[in-house]
N, C-alpha and C positions, 0 to 999 in steps of 0.2 A: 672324419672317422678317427677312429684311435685306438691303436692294436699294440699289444703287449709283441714282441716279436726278438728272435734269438737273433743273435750277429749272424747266423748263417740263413736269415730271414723264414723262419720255420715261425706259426703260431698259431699251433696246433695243442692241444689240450695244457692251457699254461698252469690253471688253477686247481688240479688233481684230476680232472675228469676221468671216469675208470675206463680201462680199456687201450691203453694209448703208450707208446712206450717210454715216451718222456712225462706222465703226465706229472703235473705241479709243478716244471721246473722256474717259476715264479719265485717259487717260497722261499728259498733260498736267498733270496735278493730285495725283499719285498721289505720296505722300510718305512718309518714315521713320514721323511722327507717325501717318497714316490707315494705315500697316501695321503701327504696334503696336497701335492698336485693333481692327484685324482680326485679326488674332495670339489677342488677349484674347477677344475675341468667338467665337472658332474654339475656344480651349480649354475654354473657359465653355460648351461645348456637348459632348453626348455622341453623339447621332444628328444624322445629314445627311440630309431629306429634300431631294429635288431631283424636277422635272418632268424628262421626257424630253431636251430638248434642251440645258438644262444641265447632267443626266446627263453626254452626248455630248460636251460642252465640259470639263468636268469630266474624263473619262477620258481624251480626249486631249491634257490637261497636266500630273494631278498625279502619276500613276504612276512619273512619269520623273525629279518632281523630290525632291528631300532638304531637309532644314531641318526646326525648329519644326512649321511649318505643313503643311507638307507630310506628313510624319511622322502627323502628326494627324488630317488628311485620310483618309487613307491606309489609317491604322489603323479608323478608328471603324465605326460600321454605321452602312450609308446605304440610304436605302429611294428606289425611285424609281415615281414615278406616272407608268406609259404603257399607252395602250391596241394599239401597234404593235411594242414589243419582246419577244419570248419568253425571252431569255435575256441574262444580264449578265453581263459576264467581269471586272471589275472587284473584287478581294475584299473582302471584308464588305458587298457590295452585294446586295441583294435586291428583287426586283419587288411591288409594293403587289399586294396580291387583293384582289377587288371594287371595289363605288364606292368612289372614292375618299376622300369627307369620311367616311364607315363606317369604313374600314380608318385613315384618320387620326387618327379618333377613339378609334380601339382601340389602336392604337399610343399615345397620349398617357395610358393609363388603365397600360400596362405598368410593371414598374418601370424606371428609368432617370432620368438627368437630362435637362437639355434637349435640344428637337427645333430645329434650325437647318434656316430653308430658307431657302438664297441663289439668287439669278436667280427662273425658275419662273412665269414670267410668269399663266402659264395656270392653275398649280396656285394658285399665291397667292392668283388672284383666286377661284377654286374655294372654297379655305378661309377667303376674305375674305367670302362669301357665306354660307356653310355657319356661321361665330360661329366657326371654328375656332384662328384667329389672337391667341393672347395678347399678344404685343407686336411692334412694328412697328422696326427700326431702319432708319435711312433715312439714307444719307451721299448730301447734296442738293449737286452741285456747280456750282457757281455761273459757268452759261453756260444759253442758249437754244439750243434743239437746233431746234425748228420743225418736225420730222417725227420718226415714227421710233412705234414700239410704245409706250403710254403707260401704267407700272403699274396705274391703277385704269381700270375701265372705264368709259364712259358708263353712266349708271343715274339713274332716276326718284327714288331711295330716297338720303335722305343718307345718312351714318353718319358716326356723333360718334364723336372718337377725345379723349383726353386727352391732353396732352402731360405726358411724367416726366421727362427731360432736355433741356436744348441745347446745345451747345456749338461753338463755333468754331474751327475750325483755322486756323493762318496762313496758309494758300494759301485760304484765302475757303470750302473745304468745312465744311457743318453737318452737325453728329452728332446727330441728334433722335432719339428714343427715346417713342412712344405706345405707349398702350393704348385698347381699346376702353372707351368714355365710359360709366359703371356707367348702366344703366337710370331 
């Protein structure tokens, strides 16, 4: 997975979405350097899962654009997890059947290389629960947001993570990189 996320772990509409009180606070931050690692990150994967509403964000921007990434986008198979949409017009897009950590499960066991899920608030924390998630990448940008949807949920249960990278960008963004902390 790999979520855009504020230091006070808020990451909730990063990229303008309307409606939202912080929305876009990306833009601000958003550089050559943190678009070649998403660039890289984008290629280095094969499938796009996505939750519904990133879906929906997703399809009303990439369609339209050209480039690298886009191209990439564009092209791959994406799977989305919603229990409200019947049908996806988006191509190489396909809707998840049955539960969701099942069907995510069986997808990870298919051949192919990696599964990228970006945003997916819902979904992520689903497959955060479910042990589904093999690594975490996190571009943590260095502001307090103070409201707004917060990646992990409130939960009784810690969960150890390891950290395998860090690295710092000169606009103050960190590129962290876990995994779930071996039993």
């Amino acid at each position: 997975m790999t979520e855009f996320v504020s230091l006070d772990g808020v990451m909730e509409a990063p990229g303008g979405e309307p409606g939202y009180v912080h929305s876009g606070w990306v833009g601000d931050f958003f550089s050559d350097e943190l678009g070649a690692y998403k660039l890289d990150e984008q290629l280095a994967t094969d499938i796009l899962l996505l939750g519904r509403m990133t879906y929906e964000g997703f399809y009303g921007a990439w369609p339209s654009r050209e480039g690298p990434f886009a191209d990439k986008i564009n092209g791959m198979p994406k799977y989305v997890a919603s229990t409200t949409l019947t049908a996806l017009e988006w191509e190489t897009a396909s809707l998840l059947e049955g539960p969701v950590p099942d069907a995510v499960a069986e997808l990870k066991q298919q051949d192919g290389g990696p599964i990228l899920v970006a945003g997916s608030r819902t979904l992520v924390q689903s497959l955060l629960e479910a042990g589904l998630v093999d690594e975490l990448n996190l571009q943590v940008f260095p502001l307090l947001l103070g409201s707004g949807m917060r990646l992990f949920p409130e939960t009784p249960d810690k969960t150890a993570l390891e950290l395998v990278s860090s690295k710092a960008l000169h606009n103050g963004v960190l590129l962290q990189t876990y995994k779930p902390a071996a039993a």
